[in-house]
VEXROLO-669000 format. One record per residue (C-alpha): residue in three letters; x, y, z. Coordinates in steps of 0.001 Angstrom, whole numbers, padded with zeros to 6 digits, always signed. Example, Ala and Ser with C-alpha at 12.3 -4.5 7.8 and 13.67 -1.06 7.14 Angstrom:
<recs>
ALA+012300-004500+007800;SER+013670-001060+007140;
</recs>
This chain:
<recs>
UNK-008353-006454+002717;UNK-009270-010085+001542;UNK-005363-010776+001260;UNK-005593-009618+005550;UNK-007710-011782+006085;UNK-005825-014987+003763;UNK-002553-014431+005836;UNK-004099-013541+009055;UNK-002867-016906+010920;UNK+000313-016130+009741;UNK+000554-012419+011116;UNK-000643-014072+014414;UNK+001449-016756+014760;UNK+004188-014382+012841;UNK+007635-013505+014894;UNK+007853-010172+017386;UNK+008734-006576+015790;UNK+009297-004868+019326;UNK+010980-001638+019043;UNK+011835+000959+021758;UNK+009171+003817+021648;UNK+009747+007424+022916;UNK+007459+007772+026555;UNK+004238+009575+025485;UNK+004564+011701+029081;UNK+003635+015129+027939;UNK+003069+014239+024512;UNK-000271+016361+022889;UNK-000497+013455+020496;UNK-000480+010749+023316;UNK-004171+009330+024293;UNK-006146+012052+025003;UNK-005031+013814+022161;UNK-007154+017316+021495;UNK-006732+018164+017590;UNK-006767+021298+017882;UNK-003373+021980+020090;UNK-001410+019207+017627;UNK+002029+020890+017112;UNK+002654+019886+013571;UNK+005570+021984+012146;UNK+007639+024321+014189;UNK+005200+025604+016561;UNK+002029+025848+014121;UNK-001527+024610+015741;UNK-004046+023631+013528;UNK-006044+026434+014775;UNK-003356+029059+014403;UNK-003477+027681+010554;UNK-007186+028638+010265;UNK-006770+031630+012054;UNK-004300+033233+009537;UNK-006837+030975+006456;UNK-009837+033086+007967;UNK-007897+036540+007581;UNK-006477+035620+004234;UNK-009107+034487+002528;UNK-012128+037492+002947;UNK-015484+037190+002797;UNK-016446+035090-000335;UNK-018525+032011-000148;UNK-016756+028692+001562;UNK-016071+025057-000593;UNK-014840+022621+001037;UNK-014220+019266-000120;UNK-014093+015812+001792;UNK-012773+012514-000128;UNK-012483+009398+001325;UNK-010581+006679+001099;UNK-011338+003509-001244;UNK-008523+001996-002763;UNK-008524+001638-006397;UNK-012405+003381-006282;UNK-010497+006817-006214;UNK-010990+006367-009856;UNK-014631+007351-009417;UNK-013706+010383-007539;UNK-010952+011462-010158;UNK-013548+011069-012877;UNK-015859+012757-010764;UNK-014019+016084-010610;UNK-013170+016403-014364;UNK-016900+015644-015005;UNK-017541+018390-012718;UNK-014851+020465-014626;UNK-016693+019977-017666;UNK-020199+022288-016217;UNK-017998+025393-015817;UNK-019747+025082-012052;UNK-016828+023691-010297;UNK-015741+025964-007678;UNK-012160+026384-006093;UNK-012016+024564-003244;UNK-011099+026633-000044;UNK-010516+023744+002276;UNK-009870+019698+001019;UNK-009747+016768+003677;UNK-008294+013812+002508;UNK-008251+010225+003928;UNK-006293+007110+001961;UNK-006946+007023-001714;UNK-008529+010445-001126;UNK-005479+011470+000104;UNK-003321+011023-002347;UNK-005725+012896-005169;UNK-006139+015690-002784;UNK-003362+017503-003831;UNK-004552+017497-007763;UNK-008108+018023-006736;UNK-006989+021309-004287;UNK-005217+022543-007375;UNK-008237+021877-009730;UNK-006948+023106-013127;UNK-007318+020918-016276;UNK-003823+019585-016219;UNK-004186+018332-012434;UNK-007402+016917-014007;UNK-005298+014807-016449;UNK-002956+014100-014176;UNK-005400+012118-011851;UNK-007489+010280-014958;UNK-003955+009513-015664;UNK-003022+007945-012395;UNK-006412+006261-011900;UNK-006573+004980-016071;UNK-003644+004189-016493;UNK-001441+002117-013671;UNK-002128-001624-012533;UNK-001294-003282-009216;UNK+002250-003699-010564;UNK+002112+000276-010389;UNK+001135+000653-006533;UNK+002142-002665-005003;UNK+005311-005046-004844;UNK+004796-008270-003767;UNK+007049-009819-000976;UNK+007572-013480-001362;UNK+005383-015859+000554;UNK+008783-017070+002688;UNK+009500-013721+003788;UNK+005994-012436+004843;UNK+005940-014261+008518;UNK+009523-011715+009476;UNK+008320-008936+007685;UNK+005726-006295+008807;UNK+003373-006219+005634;UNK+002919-008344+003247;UNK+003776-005974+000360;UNK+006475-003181-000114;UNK+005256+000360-001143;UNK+008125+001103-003639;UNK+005614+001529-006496;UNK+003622+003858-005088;UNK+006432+005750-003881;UNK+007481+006230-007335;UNK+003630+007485-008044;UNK+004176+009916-005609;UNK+007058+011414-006645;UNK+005635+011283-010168;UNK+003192+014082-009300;UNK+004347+015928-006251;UNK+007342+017884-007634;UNK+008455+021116-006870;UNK+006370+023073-009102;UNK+003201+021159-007695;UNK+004453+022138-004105;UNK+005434+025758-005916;UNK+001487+025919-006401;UNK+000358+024878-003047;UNK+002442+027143-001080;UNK+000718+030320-003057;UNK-002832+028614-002459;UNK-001519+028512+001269;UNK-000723+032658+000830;UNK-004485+033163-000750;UNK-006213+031781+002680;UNK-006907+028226+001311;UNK-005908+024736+003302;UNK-005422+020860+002293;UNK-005567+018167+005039;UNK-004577+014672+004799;UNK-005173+012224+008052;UNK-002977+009658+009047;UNK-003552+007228+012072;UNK-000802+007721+014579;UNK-000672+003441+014841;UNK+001009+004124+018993;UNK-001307+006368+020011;UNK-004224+004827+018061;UNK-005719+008411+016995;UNK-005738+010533+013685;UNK-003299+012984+013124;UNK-004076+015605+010535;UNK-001343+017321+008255;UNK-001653+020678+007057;UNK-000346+019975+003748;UNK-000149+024011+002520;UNK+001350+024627+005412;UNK+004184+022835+005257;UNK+004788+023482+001221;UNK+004398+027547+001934;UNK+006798+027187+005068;UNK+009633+025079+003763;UNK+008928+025028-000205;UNK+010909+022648-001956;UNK+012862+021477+000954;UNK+009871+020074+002587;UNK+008900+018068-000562;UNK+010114+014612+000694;UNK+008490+015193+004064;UNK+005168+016170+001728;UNK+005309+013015-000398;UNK+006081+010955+003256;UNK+003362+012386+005154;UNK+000925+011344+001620;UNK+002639+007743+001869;UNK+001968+007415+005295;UNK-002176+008266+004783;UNK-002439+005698+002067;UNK-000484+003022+003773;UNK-003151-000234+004212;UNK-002012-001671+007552;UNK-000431-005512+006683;UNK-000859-004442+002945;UNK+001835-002068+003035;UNK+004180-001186+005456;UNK+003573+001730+008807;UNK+005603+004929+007775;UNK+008038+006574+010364;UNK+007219+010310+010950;UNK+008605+011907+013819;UNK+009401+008253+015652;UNK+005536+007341+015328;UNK+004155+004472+013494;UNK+001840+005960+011090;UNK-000750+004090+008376;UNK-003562+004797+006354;UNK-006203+007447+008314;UNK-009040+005016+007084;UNK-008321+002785+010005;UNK-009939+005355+012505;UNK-011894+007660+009911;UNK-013518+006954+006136;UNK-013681+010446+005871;UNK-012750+013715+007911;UNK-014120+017418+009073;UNK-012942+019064+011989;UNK-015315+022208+013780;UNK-011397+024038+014176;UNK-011344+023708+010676;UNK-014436+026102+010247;UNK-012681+029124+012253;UNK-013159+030863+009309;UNK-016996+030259+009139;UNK-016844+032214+012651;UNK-019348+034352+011837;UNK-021047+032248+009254;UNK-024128+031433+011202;UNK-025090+034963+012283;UNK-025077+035545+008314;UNK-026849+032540+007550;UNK-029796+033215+009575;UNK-030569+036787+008402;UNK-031593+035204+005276;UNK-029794+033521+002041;UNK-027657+035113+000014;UNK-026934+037843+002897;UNK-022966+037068+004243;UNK-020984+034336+002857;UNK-022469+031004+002418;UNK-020788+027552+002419;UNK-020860+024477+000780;UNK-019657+021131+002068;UNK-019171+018307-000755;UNK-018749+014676+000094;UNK-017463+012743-002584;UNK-017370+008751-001429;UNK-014890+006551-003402;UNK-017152+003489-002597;UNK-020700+002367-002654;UNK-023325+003317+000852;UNK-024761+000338+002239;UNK-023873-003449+002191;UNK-025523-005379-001066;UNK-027275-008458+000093;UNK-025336-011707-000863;UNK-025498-015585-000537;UNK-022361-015717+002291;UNK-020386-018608+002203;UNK-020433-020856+005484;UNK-016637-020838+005358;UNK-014049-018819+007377;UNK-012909-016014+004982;UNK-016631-015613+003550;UNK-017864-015212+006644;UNK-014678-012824+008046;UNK-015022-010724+004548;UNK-018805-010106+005175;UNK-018431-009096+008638;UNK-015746-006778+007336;UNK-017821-004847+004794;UNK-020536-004267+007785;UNK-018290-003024+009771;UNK-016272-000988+007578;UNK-019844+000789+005565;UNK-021241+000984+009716;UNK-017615+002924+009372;UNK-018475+005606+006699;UNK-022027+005759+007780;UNK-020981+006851+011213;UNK-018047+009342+009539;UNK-020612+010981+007138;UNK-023444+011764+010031;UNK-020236+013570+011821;UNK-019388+015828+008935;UNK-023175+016281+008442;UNK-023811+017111+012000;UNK-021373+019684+011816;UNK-022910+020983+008772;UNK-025940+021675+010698;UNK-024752+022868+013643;UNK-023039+025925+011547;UNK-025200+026477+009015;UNK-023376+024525+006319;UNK-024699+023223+003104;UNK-024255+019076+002482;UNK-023938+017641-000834;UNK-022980+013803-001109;UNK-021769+011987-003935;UNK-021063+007644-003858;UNK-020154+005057-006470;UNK-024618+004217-007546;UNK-025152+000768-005829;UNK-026336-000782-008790;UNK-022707-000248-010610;UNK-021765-004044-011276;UNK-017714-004182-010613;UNK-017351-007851-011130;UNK-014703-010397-010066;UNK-012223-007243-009725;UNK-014287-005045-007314;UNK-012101-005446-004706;UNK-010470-001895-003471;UNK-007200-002999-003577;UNK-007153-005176-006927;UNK-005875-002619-009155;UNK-007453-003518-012028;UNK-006967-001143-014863;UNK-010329-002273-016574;UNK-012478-001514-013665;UNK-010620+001448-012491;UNK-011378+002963-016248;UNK-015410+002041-015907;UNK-015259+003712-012042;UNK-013322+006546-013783;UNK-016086+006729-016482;UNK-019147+006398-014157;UNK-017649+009124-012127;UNK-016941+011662-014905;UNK-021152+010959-016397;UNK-022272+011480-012765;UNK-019675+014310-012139;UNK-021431+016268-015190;UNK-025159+015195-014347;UNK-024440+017002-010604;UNK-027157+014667-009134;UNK-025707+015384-004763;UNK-027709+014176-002316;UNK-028050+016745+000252;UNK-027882+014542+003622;UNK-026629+010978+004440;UNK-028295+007620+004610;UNK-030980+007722+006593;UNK-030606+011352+007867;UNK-033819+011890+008819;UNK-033398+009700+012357;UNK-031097+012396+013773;UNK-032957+015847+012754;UNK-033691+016528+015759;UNK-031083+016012+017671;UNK-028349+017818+015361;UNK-030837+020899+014709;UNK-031177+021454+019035;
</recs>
């Protein structure tokens, strides 16, 4: 994001990329999208999805996962989960949202066995910025739409979504259980949500390079990489509308969860949502520099942690409305990053100590069981 800011008289100033776009006249993902009646492949809704989820998958307690996005921080979240790993208490996950960085460990953290544990401290341990990022030279970047290329992480990808991984995810899809990625639909300015089982259990193999576009597309920075084409839409990284994601639809098969709930515990199934934030809650005070970019950068981080704040008190809200459990999880604020902090340095040194601080917390199981600040909205979520 600092680099956005750096070239942002350029991108201004920079030459026109108008393209012909299809009319969005009876488009469901125009505007005034609904989520819920999104046609994503062949005729599916989203709702249709859980539907068939809620009579798959019985009566057995409900896990659901949410990761956000964060740039190279995803290496707290990957530690995170192995830590977790470690208790013996991890559960399997029935539902995981993705958004950015989140995203693209979804897949390994749906999965959940040891080896897709060592395949994300691998990913998150192991690469550098040469790994995710190609740098366009500085004489090009004015004509071009980004000022990097993606082919390294498009070679990431492919590393670790093969066809045994989407093998896996298809027979997850067959046992009732769902992974969501969010991408921001860049014409129609609103998140679009994949159903990432879905597709794998209705087109297998074949539907692998749509699978590994659709994960491209959620972690594609705006101006730091290039949009990705699906469908003739611009899409880029879900983290421009939402940190992280939970849709109600996505609860269809908690239908009867709050009649259960309020009999008494432990009578019905019960449900658990975990929020695991691949950045730090709250802005750390700082001497700002009376210059353009500190200023810009400062007024950036507000914005974007006013961002998650507002994201987290959504999924929490809908916690309470159904009954949910909350448990929240975020990089400590007193974790000192250094000069390499930023999200989208890359820097294998601090991705290891995120990784590391991740996997102690991971095994310590220390959630907090409501957002910042929570108790200002009680009463209006609990009505």
């Amino acid at each position: 994001m600092r680099q956005l800011l750096v070239f942002l008289p350029v991108l201004i100033s920079g030459c026109s990329g108008a393209r012909a776009c299809r009319s969005f006249d009876g488009d469901p993902r125009g505007l005034d999208m609904v989520l819920e009646e999104i046609n994503l492949q062949e005729g599916f809704t989203l709702s249709e999805s859980l539907e068939v989820c809620a009579s798959q998958r019985g009566d057995h307690p409900l896990n659901i996962l949410v990761l956000s996005g964060g740039g190279q921080n995803g290496a707290f979240g990957a530690g995170f989960l192995e830590g977790w790993s470690h208790t013996g208490s991890r559960p399997v996950f029935d539902v995981v949202t993705g958004i950015s960085t989140g995203a693209l460990m979804a897949t390994q953290a749906f999965l959940g066995t040891p080896d897709d544990d060592a395949a994300l401290r691998e990913t998150y341990t192991t690469v550098s910025k040469e790994d995710i990022i190609s740098e366009r030279s500085f004489l090009s970047v004015p004509f071009s739409n980004s000022l990097h290329t993606a082919g390294p992480l498009e070679e990431l990808i492919a590393q670790h979504i093969t066809e045994e991984v989407i093998g896996r995810v298809s027979s997850a899809y067959d046992d009732g259980r769902r992974l969501f990625v969010g991408t921001v639909d860049l014409d129609a300015g609103t998140l679009q949500i994949w159903d990432l089982t879905l597709l794998a259990n209705k087109h297998g193999a074949d539907g692998m390079e749509r699978y590994r576009t659709i994960l491209l597309a959620a972690a594609s920075a705006p101006v730091i990489f290039p949009p990705v084409f699906l469908d003739e839409r611009m899409h880029v990284d879900g983290g421009v509308r939402e940190q992280v994601f939970l849709r109600q639809f996505m609860l269809k098969l908690c239908d009867t969860l709050t009649e259960t709930r309020v009999q008494g515990p432990g009578q019905g199934p019960q449900a658990t949502v975990y929020v695991i934030v691949n950045g730090k809650l709250g802005v750390e005070p700082v001497c700002v520099d009376d210059s353009l970019p500190g200023i810009a950068l400062r007024s950036l981080s507000a914005v974007l942690d006013g961002g998650m704040v507002g994201n987290l008190f959504r999924v929490y809200a809908i916690t309470q409305k159904y009954g949910l459990d909350f448990r929240l999880e975020s990089i400590p604020p007193g974790l000192d990053l250094g000069e390499h902090g930023d999200s989208f340095a890359f820097h294998r040194e601090t991705m290891n100590l995120l990784y590391e601080e991740g996997q102690t917390r991971g095994k310590k199981q220390l959630w907090s069981e409501e957002p910042p600040t929570a108790e200002d909205i009680q009463p209006f979520v609990r009505q």
